[in-house]
C-alpha positions in Angstrom: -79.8 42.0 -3.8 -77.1 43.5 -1.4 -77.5 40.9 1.4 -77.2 38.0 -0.7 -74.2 36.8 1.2 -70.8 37.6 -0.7 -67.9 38.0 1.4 -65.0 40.2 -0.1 -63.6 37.0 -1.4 -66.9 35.8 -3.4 -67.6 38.9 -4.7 -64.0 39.7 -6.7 -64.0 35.6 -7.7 -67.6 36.4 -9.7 -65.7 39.4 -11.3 -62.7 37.2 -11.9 -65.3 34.9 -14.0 -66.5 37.5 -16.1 -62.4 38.5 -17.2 -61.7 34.8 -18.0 -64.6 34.5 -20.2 -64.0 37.7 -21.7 -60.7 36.0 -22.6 -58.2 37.8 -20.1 -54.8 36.3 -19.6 -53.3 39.0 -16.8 -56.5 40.3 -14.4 -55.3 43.1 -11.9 -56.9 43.6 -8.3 -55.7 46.9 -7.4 -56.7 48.6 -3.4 -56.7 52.2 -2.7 -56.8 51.2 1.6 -54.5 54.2 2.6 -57.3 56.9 1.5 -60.5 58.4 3.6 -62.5 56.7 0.7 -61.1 53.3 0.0 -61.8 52.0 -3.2 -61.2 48.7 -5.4 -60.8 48.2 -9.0 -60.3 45.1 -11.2 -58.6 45.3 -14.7 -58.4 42.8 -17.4 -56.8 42.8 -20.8 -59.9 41.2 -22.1 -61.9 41.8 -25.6 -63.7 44.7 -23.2 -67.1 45.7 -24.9 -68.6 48.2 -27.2 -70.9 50.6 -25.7 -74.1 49.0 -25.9 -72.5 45.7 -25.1 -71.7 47.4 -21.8 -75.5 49.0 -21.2 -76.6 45.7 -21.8 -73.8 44.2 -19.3 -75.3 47.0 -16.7 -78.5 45.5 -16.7 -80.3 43.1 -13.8 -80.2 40.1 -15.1 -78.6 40.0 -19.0 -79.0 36.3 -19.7 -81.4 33.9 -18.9 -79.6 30.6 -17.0 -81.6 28.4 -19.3 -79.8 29.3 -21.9 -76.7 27.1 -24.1 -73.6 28.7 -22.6 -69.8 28.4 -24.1 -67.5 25.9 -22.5 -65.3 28.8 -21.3 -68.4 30.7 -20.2 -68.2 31.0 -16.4 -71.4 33.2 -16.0 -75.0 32.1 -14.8 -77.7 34.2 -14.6 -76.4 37.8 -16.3 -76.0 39.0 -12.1 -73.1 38.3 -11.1 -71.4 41.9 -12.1 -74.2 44.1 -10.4 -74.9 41.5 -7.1 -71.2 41.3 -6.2 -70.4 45.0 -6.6 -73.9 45.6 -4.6 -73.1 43.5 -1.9 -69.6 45.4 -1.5 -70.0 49.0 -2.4 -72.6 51.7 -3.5 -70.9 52.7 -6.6 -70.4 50.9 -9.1 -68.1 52.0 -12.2 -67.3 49.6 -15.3 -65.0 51.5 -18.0 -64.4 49.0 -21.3 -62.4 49.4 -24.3 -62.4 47.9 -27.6 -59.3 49.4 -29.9 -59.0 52.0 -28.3 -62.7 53.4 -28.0 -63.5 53.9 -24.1 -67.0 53.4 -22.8 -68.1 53.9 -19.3 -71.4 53.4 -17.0 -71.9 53.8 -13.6 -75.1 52.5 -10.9 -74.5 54.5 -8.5 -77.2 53.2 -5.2 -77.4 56.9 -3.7 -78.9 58.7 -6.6 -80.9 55.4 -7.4 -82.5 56.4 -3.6 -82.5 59.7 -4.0 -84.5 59.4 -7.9 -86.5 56.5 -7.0 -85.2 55.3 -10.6 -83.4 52.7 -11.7 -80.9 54.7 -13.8 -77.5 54.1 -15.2 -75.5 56.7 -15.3 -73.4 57.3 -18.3 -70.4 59.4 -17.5 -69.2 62.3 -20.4 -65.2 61.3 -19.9 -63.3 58.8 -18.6 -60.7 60.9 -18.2 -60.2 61.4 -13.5 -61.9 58.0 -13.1 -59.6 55.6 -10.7 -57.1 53.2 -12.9 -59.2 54.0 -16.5 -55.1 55.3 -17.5 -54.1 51.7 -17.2 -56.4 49.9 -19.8 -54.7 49.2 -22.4 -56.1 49.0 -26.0 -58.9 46.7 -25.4 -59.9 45.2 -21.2 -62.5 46.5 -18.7 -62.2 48.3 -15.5 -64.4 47.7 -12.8 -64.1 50.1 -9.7 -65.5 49.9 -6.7 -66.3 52.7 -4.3 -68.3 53.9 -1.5 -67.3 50.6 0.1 -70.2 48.9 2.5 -69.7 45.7 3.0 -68.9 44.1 6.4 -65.8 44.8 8.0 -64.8 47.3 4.8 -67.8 49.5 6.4 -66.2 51.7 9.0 -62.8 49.8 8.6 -59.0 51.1 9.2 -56.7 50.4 6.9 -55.3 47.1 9.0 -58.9 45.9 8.8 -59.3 46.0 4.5 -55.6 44.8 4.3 -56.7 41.5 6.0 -59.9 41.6 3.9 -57.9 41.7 0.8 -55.4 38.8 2.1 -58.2 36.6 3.4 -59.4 37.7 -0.6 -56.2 36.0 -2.0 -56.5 33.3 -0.9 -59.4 32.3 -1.4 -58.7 33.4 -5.1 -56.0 31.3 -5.4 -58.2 28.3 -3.9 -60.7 29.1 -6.1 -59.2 29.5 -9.6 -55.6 27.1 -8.9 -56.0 25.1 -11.7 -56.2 28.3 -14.0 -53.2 29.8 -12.6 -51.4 27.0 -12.7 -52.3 26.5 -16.6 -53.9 22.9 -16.3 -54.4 21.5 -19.9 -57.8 22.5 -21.6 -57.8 25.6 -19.2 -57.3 28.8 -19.6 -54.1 30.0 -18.5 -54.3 33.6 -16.4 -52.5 35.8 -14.1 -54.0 37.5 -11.5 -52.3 40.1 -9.4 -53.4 41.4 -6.0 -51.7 44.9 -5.9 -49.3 43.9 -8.0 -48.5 40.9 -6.1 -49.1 37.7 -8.1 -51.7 34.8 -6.9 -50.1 31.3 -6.4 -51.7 28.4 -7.2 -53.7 26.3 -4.1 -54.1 22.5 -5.2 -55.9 21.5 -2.2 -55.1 18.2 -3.0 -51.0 18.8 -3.1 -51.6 16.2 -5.9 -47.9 16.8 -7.0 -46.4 15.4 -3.3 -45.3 11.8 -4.0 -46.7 10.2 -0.6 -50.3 11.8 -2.4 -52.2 8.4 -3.2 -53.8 9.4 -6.4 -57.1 7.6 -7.1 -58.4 6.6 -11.1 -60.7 8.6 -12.7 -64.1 7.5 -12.4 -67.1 8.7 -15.1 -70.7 9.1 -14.4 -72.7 9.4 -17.6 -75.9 12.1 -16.9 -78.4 14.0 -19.2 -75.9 13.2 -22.1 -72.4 15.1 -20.2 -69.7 13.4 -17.9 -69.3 14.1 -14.7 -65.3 13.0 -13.6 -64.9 12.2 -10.0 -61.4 11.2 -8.9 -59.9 10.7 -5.5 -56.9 12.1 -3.8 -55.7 11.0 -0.5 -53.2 14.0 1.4 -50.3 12.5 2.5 -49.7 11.3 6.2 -48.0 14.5 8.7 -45.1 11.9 9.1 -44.5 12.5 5.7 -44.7 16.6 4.9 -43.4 19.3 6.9 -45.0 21.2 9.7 -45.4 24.0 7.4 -47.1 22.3 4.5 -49.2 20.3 7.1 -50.9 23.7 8.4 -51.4 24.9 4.8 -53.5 21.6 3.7 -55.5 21.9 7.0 -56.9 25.2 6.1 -58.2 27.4 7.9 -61.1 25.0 9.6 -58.6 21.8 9.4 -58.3 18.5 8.1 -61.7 17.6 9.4 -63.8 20.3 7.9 -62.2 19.9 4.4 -62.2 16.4 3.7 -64.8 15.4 0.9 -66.0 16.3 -2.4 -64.4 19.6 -4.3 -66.9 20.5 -7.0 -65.4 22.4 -9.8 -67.2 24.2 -12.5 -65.2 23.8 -15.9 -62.1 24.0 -13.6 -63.6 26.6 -11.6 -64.0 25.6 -8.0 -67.7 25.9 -6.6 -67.9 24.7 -3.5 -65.5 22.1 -1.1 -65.6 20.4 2.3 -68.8 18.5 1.6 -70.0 14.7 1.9 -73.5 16.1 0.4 -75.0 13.8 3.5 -73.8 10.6 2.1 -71.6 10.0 4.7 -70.1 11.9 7.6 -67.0 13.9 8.2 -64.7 11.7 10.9 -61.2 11.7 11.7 -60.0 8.8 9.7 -61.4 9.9 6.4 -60.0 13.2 7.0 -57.3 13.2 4.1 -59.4 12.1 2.0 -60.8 14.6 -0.7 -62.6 13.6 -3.9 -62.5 16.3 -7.7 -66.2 16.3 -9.0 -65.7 18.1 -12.7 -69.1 19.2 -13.8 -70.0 21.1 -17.2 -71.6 24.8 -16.8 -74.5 22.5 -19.0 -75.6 20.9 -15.8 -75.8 24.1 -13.9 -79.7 23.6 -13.9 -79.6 19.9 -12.8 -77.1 21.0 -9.9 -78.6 23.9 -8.5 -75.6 26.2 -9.1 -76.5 29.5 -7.1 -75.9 32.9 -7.9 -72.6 33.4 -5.9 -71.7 30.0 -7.6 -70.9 29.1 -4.1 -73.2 26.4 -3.7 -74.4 23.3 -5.0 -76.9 20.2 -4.5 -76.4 17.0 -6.2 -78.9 15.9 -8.5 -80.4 12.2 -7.8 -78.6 10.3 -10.0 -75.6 11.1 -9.6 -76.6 11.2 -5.9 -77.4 7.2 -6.3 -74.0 6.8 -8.1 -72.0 8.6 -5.6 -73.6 6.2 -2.8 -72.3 3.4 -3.9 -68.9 4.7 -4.5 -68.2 6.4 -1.3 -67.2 4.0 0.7 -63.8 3.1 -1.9 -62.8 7.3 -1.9 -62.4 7.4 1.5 -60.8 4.3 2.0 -57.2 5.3 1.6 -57.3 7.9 4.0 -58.5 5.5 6.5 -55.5 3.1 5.6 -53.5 5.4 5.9 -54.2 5.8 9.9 -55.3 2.0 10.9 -52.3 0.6 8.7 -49.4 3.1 10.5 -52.1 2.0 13.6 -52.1 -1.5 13.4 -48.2 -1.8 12.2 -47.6 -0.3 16.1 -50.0 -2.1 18.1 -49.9 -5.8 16.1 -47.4 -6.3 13.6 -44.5 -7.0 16.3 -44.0 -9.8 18.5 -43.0 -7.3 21.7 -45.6 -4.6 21.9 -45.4 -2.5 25.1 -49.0 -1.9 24.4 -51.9 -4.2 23.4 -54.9 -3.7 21.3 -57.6 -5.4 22.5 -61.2 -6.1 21.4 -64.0 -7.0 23.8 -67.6 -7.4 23.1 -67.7 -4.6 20.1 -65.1 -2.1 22.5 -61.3 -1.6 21.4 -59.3 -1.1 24.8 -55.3 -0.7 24.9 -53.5 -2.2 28.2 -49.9 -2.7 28.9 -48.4 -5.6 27.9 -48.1 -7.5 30.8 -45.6 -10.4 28.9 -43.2 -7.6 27.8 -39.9 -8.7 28.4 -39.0 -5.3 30.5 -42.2 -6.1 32.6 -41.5 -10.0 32.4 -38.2 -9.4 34.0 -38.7 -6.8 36.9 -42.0 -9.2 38.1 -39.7 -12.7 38.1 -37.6 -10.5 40.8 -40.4 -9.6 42.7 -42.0 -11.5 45.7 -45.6 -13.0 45.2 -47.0 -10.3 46.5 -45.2 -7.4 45.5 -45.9 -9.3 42.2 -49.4 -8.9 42.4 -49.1 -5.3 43.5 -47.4 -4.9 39.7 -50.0 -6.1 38.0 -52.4 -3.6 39.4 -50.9 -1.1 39.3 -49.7 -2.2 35.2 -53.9 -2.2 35.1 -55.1 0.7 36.5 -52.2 2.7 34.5 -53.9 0.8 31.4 -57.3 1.9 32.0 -56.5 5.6 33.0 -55.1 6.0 29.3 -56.4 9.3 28.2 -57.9 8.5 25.1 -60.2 11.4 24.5 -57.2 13.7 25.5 -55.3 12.2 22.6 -57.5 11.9 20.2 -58.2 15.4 20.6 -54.6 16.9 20.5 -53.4 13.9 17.5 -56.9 15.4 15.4 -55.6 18.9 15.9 -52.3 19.0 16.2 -50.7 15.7 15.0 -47.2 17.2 13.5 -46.8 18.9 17.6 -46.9 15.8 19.3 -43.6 12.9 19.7 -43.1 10.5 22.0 -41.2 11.7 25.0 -37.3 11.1 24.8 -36.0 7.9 27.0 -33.1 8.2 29.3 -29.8 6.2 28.5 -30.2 4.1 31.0 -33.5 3.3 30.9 -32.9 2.4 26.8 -30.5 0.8 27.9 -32.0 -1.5 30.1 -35.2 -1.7 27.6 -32.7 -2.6 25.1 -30.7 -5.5 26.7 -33.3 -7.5 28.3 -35.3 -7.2 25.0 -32.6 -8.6 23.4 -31.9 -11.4 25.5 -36.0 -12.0 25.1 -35.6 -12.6 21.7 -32.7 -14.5 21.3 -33.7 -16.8 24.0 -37.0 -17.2 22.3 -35.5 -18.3 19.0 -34.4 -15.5 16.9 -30.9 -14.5 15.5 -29.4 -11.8 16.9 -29.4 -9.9 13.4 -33.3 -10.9 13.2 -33.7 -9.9 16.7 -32.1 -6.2 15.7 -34.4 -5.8 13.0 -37.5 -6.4 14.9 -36.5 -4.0 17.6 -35.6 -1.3 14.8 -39.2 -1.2 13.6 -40.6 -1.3 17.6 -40.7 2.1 19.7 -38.7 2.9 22.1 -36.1 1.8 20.2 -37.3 3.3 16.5 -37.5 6.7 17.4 -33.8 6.3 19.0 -32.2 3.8 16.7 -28.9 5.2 16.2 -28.6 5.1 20.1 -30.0 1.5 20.3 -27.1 0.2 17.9 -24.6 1.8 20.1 -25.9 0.0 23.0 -26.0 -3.2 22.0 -22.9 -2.9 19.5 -21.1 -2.3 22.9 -22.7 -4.6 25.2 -21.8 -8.1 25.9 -24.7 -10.6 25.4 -24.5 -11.1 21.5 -23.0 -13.6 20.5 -22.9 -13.6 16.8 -21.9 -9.6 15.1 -24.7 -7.3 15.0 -25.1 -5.7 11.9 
């Protein structure tokens, strides 16, 4: 039962469950890392228990999972108390009041060894247990010592402290749409050492470049399941900053797809459930599955409701809706894609499709390159062109991919000279207004083509200055 698999962060979210459905609105996570005996306790201002109420609570197993839950209920199987405390400490103290009347029990693993019994203890006081002082009227303490788990187990205090932070945030991951008091939720407060948990919307659903899919409903064994899609905005369009927070952790890649959420409380994330596979261009793309604790059965929800398998029908529907939720995300890269390699009439690059295979070569018609070869002997000519070809096939594609998957916000096209902009601008100019087009057309397409986008302000200047208009250049 100890080696189930909760991490630190698992283990205080199943607590967390068990104060909102006790009703809490404020849940403390209080640490004790500067001691030779760390310990943790979690405190709620919940309707707390009477004393048999708690016995039963102590129990393996309290509730079978077959059985008609509440809507606010977040429990499963009656475990989630005893298996998350197990997994993270060998003593396990709850201490519950209800108007005023304390109650306390304790499992304490060492004289459970040491009796060969399973017996609770049942202390005489509360009076020297950790944080008991701080309950107020009616709430539950539950305290945590002889810590076990993982890194706790031997740790320094520098190693808990990043336990406990790596803990927060997956709380506020976790439980966002609780602290942030979405409608038909419960609204709580949870404090981490007296530091309060911000909400995580992994979808940054309130950022207006966000394209916010409709909702869409799948009808199963007589409950809805809601699935809506969000698509993260573009790195062009958020700061650095905010750019590393979406990523997470594992980035972009890893956390695209479904985010299944247990009556607002998140379950599991980063998942196509098979149906189609993680790539780059979908990689903003992450679809809201709202589930009903009814279905818990259907889904498979496991004991650390940190896992989940879809059932078949709603497998089937998903299938043939996958294709749409993703779909933004992908426009979102081959439109900004396309708009640079097709949409203008002077790309310095081409993209270029050959028997299946997308290849990118120089442009060999670019006006720059069209005006250096007409000055060039035949040969020397030639000699261009190679060289224009080889550079063209030596394009590091896997190197960029790479570095743009990772790293997008890091990387900018280098900075040009003023004289070679200068020279870029002027003979594309002249290009364009010896092919046909106005100067003040000419001057718009050249604002949306790079080199002369990214250095606009200096373009204008340029050509404002120059000679070889001949009508005013707005």
């Amino acid at each position: 039962m100890r080696d189930i698999g909760y991490s630190l962060g698992t283990a205080l979210a199943d607590l967390v469950d068990n104060c909102l459905t006790a009703g809490a609105h404020t849940i403390r996570i209080v640490a004790d890392t500067s001691s030779a005996a760390p310990r943790i306790g979690i405190l709620d201002d919940g309707v707390g228990m009477d004393e048999a109420t708690l016995v039963d609570a102590m129990r393996l197993g309290t509730r079978s999972p077959l059985e008609e839950r509440d809507r606010s209920d977040l429990g499963r199987f009656g475990l989630g108390l005893k298996t998350a405390s197990f997994s993270q400490c060998r003593q396990l103290t709850v201490v519950t009041k209800q108007d005023g009347a304390a109650h306390s029990a304790r499992w304490d693993l060492d004289y459970v060894a040491k009796t060969n019994e399973w017996l609770v203890q049942v202390p005489e006081t509360t009076a020297g247990i950790p944080w008991a002082e701080e309950l107020g009227d009616t709430g539950t303490l539950v305290l945590w010592e002889t810590l076990t788990a993982g890194v706790l187990e031997g740790a320094d205090e520098s190693d808990l402290i990043r336990e406990l932070d790596d803990a927060r945030s997956h709380l506020e991951l976790v439980f966002h749409r609780f602290l942030a008091g979405e409608p038909g939720l419960h609204k709580v407060k949870i404090l981490m050492n007296e530091r309060p948990l911000e909400p995580f919307d992994p979808f940054h659903s309130k950022h207006p470049a966000t394209i916010v899919g409709s909702e869409e409903r799948i009808r199963f064994e007589g409950e809805a399941v809601i699935v809506k899609a969000f698509t993260l905005p573009h790195h062009s369009k958020v700061s650095s900053v905010d750019w590393d927070l979406y990523a997470g952790r594992e980035g972009y890649l890893k956390n695209q797809g479904f985010y299944v959420y247990r009556e607002g409380r998140l379950i599991l994330h980063g998942t196509w459930f098979g149906l189609t596979r993680q790539t780059e261009l979908a990689k903003l793309a992450r679809v809201r599955v709202d589930m009903p604790n009814s279905l818990d059965t259907a889904w498979k929800i496991d004991i650390k409701k940190a896992s989940a398998q879809l059932p078949n029908p709603i497998r089937k529907r998903l299938a043939r809706i996958i294709e749409p939720l993703g779909a933004s995300s992908k426009r979102v890269y081959r439109t900004r894609g396309r708009r640079l390699a097709e949409a203008t009439p002077i790309p310095l690059w081409n993209r270029l499709q050959n028997k299946g295979d997308v290849l990118y070569r120089l442009n060999v018609t670019h006006p720059m390159v069209d005006n250096l070869a007409s000055q060039l002997e035949p040969e020397h000519h030639n000699d261009l062109m190679k060289l224009l070809e080889v550079v063209g096939s030596a394009l590091p594609l896997d190197t960029i991919f790479s570095d743009l998957g990772e790293t997008p916000d890091q990387h900018r096209n280098t900075s040009t000279s003023d004289d070679a902009l200068h020279y870029a601008a002027t003979t594309t100019l002249d290009y364009l207004t010896e092919n046909g087009y106005s100067v003040a057309d000419a001057m718009t397409v050249m604002q949306d083509t790079e080199p002369f986008k990214s250095s606009w302000k200096r373009t204008r200047q340029m050509l404002k200055a120059g000679t070889l208009q001949t009508e005013p250049v707005t």
